[in-house]
C-alpha positions as CSV (number, residue, x, y, z in Angstrom):
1,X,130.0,160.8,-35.6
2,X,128.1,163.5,-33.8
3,X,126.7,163.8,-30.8
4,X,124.5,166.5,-31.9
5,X,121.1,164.7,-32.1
6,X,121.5,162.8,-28.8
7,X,121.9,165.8,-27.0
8,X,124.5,163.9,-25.0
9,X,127.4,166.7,-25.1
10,X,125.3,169.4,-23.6
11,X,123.8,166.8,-20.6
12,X,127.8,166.1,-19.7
13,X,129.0,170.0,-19.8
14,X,125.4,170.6,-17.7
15,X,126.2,168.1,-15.2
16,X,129.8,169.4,-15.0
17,X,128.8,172.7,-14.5
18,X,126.3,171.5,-11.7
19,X,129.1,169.3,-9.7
20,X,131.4,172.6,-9.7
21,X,128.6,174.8,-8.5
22,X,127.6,172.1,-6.1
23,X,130.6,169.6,-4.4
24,X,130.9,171.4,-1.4
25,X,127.0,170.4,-0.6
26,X,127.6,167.2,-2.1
27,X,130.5,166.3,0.1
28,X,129.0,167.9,3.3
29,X,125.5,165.9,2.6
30,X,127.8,163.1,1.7
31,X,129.4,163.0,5.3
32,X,126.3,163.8,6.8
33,X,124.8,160.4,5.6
34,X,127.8,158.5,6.4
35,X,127.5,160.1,10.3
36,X,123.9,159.7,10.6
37,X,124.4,155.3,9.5
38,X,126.7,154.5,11.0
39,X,125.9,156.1,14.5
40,X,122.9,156.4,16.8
41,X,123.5,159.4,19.7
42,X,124.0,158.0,23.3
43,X,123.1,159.3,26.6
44,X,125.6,162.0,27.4
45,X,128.7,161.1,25.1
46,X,128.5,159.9,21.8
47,X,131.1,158.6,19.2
48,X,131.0,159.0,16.0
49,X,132.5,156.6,13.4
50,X,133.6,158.5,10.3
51,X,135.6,156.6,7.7
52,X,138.5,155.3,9.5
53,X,138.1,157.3,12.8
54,X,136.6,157.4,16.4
55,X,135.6,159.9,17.6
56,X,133.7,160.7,20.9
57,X,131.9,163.8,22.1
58,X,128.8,165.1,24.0
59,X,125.9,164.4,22.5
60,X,124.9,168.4,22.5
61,X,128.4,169.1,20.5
62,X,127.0,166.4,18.0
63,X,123.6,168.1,17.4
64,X,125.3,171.4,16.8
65,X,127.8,170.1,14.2
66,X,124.6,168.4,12.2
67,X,122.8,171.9,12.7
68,X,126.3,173.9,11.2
69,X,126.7,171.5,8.3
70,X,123.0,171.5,7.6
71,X,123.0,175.2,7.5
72,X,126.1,175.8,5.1
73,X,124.7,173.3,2.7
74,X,121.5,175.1,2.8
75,X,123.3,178.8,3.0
76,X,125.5,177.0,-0.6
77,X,121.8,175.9,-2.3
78,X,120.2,179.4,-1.5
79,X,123.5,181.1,-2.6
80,X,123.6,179.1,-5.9
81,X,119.9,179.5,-6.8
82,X,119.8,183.3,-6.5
83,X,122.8,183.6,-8.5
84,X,121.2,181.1,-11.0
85,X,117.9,183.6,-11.4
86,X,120.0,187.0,-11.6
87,X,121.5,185.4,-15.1
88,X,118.1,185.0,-16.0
């Protein structure tokens, strides 16, 4: 049978075409989440849990690589929308 009235082909190839565009955001904001949960900042050094690791820095460095990751992901989501309205 067809697919053709469910409309379900072109949803899969869209959503395919939205996780290539989009994984490095995805796994930066993905990381980002995990970061933020599992670890509150301390007074002057904090450490970080991520995945298997610990890891412990000043609490300044930690702010900065939130702000860095924060602005690629933005920088990728900018980057991919005006490319997105120049097809148009």
């Amino acid at each position: 049978m067809s697919d053709r009235g469910t409309g379900r082909a072109t949803d899969e190839s869209a959503f395919v075409r939205f996780l290539k565009r989009k994984w490095l955001a995805i796994v930066l904001i993905a990381l980002l989440v995990i970061v933020a949960i599992q670890n509150g900042v301390g007074n002057d050094q904090a450490t970080i849990y991520v995945l298997w690791t610990q890891v412990q820095m000043p609490t300044w460095l930690l702010v900065l690589i939130v702000f860095l990751i924060g602005g690629i992901t933005g920088w990728i989501l900018a980057r991919n929308r005006a490319a997105r309205r120049a097809r148009r």
